[in-house]
C-alpha positions as CSV (number, residue, x, y, z in Angstrom):
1,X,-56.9,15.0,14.7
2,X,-54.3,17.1,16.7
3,X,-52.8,18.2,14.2
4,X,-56.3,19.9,12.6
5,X,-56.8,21.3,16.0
6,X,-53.5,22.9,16.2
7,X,-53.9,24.6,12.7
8,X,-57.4,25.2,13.4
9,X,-56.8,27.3,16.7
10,X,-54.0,29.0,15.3
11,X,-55.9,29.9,12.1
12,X,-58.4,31.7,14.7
13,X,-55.4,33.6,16.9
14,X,-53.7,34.7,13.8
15,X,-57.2,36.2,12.2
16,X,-57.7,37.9,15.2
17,X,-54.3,39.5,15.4
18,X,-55.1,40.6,11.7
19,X,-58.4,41.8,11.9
20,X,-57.8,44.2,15.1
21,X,-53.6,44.8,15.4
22,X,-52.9,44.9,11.8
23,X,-49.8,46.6,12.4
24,X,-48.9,43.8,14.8
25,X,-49.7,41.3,11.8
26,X,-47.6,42.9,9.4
27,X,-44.7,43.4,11.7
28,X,-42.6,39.7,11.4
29,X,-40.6,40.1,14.4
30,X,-43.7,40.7,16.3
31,X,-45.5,37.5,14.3
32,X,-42.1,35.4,15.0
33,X,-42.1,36.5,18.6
34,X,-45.8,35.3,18.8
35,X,-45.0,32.1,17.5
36,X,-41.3,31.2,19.2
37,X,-43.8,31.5,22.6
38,X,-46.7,29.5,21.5
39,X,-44.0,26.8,20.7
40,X,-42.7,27.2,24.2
41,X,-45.8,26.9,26.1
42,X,-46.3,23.6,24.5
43,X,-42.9,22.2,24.9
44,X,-43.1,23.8,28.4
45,X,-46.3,22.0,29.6
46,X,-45.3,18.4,27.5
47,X,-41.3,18.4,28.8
48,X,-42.3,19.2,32.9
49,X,-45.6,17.6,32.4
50,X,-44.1,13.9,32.8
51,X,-43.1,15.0,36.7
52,X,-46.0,17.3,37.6
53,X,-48.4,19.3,35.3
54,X,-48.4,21.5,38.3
55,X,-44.7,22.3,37.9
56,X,-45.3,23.8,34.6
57,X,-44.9,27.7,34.6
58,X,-48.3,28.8,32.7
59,X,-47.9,32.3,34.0
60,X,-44.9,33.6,32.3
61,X,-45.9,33.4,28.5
62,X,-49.2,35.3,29.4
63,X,-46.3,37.9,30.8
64,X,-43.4,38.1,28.4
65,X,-46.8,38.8,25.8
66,X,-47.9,41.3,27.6
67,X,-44.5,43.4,28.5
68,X,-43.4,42.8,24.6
69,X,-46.4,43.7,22.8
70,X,-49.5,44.2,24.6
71,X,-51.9,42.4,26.8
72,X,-55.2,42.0,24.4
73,X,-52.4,40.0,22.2
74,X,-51.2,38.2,25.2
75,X,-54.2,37.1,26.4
76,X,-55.9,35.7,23.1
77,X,-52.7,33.7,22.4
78,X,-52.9,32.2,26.3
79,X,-56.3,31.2,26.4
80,X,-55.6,29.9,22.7
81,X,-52.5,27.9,24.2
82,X,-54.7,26.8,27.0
83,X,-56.5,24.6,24.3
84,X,-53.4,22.8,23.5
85,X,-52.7,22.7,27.1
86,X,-55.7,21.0,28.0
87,X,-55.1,18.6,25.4
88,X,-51.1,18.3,26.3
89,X,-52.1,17.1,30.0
90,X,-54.8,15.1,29.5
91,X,-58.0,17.6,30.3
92,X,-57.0,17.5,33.7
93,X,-59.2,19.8,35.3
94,X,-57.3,21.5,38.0
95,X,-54.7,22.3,35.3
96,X,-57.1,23.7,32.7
97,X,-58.3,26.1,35.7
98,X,-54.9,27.2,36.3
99,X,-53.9,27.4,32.8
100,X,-57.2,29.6,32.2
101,X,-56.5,32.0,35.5
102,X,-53.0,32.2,34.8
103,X,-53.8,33.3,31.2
104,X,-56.0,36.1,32.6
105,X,-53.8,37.5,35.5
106,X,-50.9,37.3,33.2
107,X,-52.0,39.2,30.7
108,X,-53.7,42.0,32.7
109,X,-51.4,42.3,35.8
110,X,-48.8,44.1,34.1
111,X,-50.4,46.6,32.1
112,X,-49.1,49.5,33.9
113,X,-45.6,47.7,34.8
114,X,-43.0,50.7,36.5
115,X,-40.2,47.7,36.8
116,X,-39.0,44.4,36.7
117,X,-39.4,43.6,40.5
118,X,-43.3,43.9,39.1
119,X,-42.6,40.8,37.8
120,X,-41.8,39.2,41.1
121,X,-45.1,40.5,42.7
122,X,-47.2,39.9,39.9
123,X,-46.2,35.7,40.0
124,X,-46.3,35.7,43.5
125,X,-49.9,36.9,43.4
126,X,-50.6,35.0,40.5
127,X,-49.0,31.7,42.1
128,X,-51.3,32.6,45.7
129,X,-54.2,32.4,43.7
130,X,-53.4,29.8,41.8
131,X,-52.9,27.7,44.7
132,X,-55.9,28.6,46.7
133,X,-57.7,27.5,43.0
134,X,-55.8,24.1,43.5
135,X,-56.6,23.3,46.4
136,X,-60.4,24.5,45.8
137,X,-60.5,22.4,42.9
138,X,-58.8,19.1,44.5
139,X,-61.5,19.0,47.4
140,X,-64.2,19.9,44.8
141,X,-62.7,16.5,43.1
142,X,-62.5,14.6,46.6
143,X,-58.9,14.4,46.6
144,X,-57.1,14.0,49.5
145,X,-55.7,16.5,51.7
146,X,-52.2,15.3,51.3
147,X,-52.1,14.9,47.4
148,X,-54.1,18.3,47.3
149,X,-51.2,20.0,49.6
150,X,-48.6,18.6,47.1
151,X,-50.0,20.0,43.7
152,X,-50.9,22.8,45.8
153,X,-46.9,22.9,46.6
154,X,-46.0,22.4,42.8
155,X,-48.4,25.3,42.1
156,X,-46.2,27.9,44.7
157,X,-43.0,26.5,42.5
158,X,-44.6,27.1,39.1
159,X,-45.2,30.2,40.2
160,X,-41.7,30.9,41.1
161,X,-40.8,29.1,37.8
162,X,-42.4,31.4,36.0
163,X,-40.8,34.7,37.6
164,X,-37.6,33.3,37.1
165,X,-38.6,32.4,33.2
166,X,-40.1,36.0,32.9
167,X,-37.2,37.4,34.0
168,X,-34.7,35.3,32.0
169,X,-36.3,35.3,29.0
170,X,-37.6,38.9,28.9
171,X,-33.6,40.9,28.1
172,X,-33.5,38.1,25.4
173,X,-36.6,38.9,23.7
174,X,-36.1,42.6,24.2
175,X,-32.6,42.4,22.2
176,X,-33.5,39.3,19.8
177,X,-36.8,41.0,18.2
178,X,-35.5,44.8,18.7
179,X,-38.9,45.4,21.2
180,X,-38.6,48.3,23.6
181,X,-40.7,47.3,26.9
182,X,-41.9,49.9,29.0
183,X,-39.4,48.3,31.9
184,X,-36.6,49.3,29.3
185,X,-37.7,53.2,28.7
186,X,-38.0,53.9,32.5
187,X,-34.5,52.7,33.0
188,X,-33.6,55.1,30.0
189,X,-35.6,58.0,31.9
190,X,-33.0,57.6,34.9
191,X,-31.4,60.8,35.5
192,X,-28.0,58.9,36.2
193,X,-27.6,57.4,32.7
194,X,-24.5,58.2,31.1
195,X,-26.4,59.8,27.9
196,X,-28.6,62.0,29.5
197,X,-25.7,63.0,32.4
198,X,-23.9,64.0,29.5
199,X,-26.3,66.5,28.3
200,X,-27.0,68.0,31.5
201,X,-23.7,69.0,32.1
202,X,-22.8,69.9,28.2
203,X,-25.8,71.4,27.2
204,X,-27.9,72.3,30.1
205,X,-30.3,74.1,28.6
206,X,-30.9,71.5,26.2
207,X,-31.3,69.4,29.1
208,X,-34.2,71.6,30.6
209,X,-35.5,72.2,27.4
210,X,-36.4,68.7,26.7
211,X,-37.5,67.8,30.3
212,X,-40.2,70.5,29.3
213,X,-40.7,68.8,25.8
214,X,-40.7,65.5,27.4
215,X,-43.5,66.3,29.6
216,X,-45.8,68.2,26.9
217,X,-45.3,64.5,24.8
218,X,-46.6,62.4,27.4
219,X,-49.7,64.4,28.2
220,X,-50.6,64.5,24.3
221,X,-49.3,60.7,23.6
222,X,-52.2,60.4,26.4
223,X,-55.2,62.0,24.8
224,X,-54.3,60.4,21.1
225,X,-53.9,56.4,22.7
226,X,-50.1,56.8,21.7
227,X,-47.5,55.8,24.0
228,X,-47.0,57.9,26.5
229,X,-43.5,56.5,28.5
230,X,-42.5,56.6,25.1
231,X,-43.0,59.9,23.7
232,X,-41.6,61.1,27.4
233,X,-38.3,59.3,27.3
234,X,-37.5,60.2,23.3
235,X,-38.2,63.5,24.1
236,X,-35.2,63.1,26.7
237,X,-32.5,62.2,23.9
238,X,-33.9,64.1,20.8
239,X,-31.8,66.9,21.2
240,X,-28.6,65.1,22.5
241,X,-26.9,65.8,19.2
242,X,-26.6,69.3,20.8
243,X,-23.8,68.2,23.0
244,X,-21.4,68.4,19.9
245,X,-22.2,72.1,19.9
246,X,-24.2,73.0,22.5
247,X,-23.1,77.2,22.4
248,X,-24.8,77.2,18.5
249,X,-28.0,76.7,20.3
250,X,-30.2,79.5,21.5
251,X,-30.8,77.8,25.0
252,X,-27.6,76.9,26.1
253,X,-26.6,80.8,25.2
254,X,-27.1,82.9,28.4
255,X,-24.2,85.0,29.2
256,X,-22.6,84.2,26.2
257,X,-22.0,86.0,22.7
258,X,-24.1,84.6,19.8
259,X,-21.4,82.7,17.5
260,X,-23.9,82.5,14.8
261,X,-23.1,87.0,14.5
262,X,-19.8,85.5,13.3
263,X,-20.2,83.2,10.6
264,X,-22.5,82.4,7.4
265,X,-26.1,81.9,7.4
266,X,-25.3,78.7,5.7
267,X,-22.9,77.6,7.8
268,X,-25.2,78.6,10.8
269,X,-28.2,75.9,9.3
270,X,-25.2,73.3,8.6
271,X,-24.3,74.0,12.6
272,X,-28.0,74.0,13.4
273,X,-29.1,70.7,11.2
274,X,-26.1,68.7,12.0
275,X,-27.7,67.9,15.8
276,X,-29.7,65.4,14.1
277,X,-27.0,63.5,12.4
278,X,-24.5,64.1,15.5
279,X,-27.4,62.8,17.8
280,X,-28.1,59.7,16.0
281,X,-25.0,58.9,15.9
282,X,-24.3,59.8,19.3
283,X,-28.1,56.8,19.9
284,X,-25.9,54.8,18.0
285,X,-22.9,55.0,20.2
286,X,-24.8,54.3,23.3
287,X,-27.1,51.5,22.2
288,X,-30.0,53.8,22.4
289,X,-33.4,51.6,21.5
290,X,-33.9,51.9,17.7
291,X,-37.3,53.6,18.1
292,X,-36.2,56.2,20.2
293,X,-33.2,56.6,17.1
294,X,-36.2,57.3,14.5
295,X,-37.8,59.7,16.7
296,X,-34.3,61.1,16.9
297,X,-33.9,61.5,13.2
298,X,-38.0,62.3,12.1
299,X,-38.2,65.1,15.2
300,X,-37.9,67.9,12.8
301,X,-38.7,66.5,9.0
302,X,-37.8,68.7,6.4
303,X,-38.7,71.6,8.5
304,X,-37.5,75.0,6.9
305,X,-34.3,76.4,9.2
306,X,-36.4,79.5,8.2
307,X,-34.5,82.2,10.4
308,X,-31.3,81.8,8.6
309,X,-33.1,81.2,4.9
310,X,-34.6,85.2,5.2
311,X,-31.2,86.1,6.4
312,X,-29.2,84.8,3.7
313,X,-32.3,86.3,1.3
314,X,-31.6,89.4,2.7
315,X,-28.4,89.5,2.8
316,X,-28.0,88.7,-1.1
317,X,-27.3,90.2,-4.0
318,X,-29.9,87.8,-5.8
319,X,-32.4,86.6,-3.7
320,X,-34.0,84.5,-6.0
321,X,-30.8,82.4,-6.8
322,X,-30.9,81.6,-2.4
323,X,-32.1,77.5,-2.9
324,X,-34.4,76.7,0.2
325,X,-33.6,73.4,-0.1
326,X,-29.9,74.1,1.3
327,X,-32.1,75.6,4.5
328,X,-34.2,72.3,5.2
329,X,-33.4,69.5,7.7
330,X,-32.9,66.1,5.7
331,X,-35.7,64.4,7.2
332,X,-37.7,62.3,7.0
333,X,-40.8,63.7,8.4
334,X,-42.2,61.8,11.4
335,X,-43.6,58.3,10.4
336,X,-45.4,57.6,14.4
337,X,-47.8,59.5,16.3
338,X,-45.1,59.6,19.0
339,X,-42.4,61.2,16.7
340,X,-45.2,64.1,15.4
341,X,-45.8,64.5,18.5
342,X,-42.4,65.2,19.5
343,X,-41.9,67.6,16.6
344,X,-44.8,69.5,17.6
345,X,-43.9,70.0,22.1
346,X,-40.1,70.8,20.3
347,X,-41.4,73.3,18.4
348,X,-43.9,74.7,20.9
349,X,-41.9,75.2,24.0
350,X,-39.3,76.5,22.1
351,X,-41.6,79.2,20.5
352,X,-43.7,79.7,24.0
353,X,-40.5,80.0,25.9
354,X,-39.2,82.9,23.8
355,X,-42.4,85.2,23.8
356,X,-41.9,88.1,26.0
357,X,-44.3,88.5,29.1
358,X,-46.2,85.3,27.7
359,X,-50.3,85.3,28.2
360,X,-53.1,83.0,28.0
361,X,-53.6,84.8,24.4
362,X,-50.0,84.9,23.2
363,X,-49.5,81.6,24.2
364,X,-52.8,80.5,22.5
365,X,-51.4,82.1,19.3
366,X,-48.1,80.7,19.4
367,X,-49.4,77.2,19.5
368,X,-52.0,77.8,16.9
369,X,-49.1,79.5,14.7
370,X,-46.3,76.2,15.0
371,X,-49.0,73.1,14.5
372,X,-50.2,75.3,11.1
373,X,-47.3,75.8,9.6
374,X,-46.4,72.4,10.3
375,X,-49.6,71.1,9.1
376,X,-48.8,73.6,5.9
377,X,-45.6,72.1,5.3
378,X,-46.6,68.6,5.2
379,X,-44.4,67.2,7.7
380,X,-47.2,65.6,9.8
381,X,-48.7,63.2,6.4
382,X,-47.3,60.3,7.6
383,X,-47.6,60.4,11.2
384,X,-51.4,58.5,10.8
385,X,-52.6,61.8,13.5
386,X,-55.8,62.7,12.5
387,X,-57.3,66.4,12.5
388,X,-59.4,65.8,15.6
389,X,-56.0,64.3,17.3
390,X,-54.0,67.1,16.3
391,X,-57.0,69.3,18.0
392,X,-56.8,67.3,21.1
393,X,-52.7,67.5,21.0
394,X,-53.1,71.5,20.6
395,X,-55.5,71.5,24.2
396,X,-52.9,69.4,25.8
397,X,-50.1,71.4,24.9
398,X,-52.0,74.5,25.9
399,X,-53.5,73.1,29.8
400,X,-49.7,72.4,30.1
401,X,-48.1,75.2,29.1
402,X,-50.3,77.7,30.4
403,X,-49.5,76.5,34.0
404,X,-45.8,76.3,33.0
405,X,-45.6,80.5,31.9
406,X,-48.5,82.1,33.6
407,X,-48.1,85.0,35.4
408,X,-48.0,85.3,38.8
409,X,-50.3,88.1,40.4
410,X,-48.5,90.9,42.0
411,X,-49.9,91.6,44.9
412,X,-50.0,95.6,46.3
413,X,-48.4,95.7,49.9
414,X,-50.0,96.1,52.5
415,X,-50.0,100.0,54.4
416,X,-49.5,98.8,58.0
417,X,-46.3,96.5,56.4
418,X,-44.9,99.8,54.8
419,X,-44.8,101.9,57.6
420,X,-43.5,99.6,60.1
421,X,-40.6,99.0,56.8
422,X,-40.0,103.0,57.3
423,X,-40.1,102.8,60.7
């Protein structure tokens, strides 16, 4: 019989995972990680349940769940688990209540987590309610007010339990399945890692340049339900392949001669395409998250180096032998909404940035001009954006940008000021 309701309940959590996170589904780290914690909440609740079922830490799979994947998934699995819970300690009451509010709080108190001493506060809130439920419970019961002070006790250190196994458990996890928590991309975002020190003093305008980018990704990662801590913290390292070279770049140029005058135009888009290689290698190096590597390598698809293409057209004898091919970047084209999205702020603030006296209009027309031609090109097909999201992408970019490169009014100067300037 428990061995049908185990299968049974399972059968349910799994169809659910299928029917609405697909992606989830199909993804076998995420469907092993699922699994390795149902496992532990039952071994969890039956191993500490022989000394106090109030010992056992009921919060902390409900929040590894939730800061691995996401916390719809977390909390189906922990009410799911709270079936075999209740069965695991006997359909004691008090315990199913805690198992149930724990499962709740878990999965929702750490939605918007900024970092891991979030984790502390979140299971010692949990753990407060979860004793005042205990000891609500045990008078409800008629137990007595010393036994309902010591569950109510074993409660507080289940709580703590389960910071301590949130905690523990949660680099583990991280590194085990390859899963990029949001704890783990703010850390990235810190100004003071090597990586991103590194380009600020190599390649400074590279640096600026994809503070800008970063912050055009996170408002349109926003409007399209992507990530948004995501598509802001890639945006940091996708141009730290620049720090190879940084004086082939146009940003990183001021007060400085163009070396590209010197040399080749194909040498220039071997210079110019090699930042991708050189900055995935350089993720590589410094254990940079493998999602934040694919953005790296997708950012700019098999985008046309198209400045150097009309010049080496121009430049020949036979312009029709010039292969464009040799002028592309080796791709692929982005395969997430946060790596299209990337491609697109990259492209856009570097276009904005280099119109002269920029205007609601001209910036306007620039925008329209980089998301067409990489709609024309193909290099957003895979990136599952539709045309509505791509609309809604464009306004973002726009809102942003606008406020970034407006002009600022010139005011005439006051008479009275003047004369008393003379004077």
């Amino acid at each position: 019989g428990l061995g049908v309701l185990i299968v049974l309940v399972r059968f349910i959590q799994y169809i659910y995972i299928n029917k609405f996170y697909n992606e989830v589904f199909n993804d076998l780290n995420s469907l092993v990680l699922i699994s390795l914690n149902n496992c532990i909440a039952i071994l969890l609740a039956r191993s500490i349940y022989t000394i106090s079922p109030f010992l056992i830490p009921l919060a902390s799979i409900p929040m590894i769940l939730t800061l691995l994947l996401n916390y719809k998934i977390s909390l189906v699995t922990s009410l799911v688990n709270c079936i075999l819970i209740a069965v695991a300690v006997n359909f004691e009451v008090e315990i199913i209540l805690i198992a149930i509010m724990s499962a709740v709080l878990g999965s929702t108190i750490l939605r918007k987590m900024q970092e891991r001493n979030d984790i502390l506060y979140a299971s010692s809130y949990i753990a407060i309610i979860n004793v005042i439920l205990t000891f609500s419970a045990g008078f409800l019961l008629s137990n007595s007010v010393i036994d309902v002070s010591k569950k109510a006790l074993f409660t507080l250190i289940g709580g703590v339990l389960s910071a301590i196994l949130t905690i523990g458990l949660l680099p583990l996890f991280e590194n085990l399945f390859d899963i990029v928590t949001t704890i783990k991309l703010l850390e990235l975002s810190n100004p003071n890692n090597p990586l991103l020190k590194k380009l600020l003093l190599e390649a400074p305008g590279t640096y600026h340049h994809s503070i800008l980018v970063g912050n055009l990704a996170e408002v349109a990662a926003e409007v399209v339900n992507g990530n948004p801590v995501l598509a802001r913290v890639s945006a940091y390292y996708h141009d730290i392949g620049k720090t190879k070279r940084p004086y082939f770049f146009k940003e990183n140029q001021i007060g400085r001669e163009n070396p590209h005058d010197k040399i080749s135009p194909n040498l220039s888009t071997l210079i110019i395409t090699s930042h991708v290689k050189d900055g995935l290698e350089l993720a590589k190096e410094y254990k940079i998250p493998k999602v934040i590597q694919d953005i790296i390598q997708q950012h700019h698809g098999t985008s046309l180096v198209k400045y150097f293409y009309i010049t080496m057209k121009n430049n020949s004898e036979r312009p029709e032998d010039v292969n464009e091919e040799d002028f592309r970047y080796q791709g692929p084209i982005p395969k997430s909404k946060e790596a299209a999205i990337i491609m697109l702020a990259d492209g856009v603030e570097a276009a904005v940035r280099s119109i002269n006296e920029p205007t609601k209009g001209k910036i306007e027309e620039m925008v329209n001009k980089i998301i067409k031609a990489r709609l024309d090109e193909g290099q957003l097909d895979d990136c599952d954006l539709t045309l509505k999201e791509i609309g809604l992408i464009r306004d973002a970019f726009l809102k942003v940008l606008i406020s970034i490169y407006h002009q600022r009014i010139e005011y005439p100067e006051d008479k009275w000021i003047r004369d008393r300037r003379i004077k």
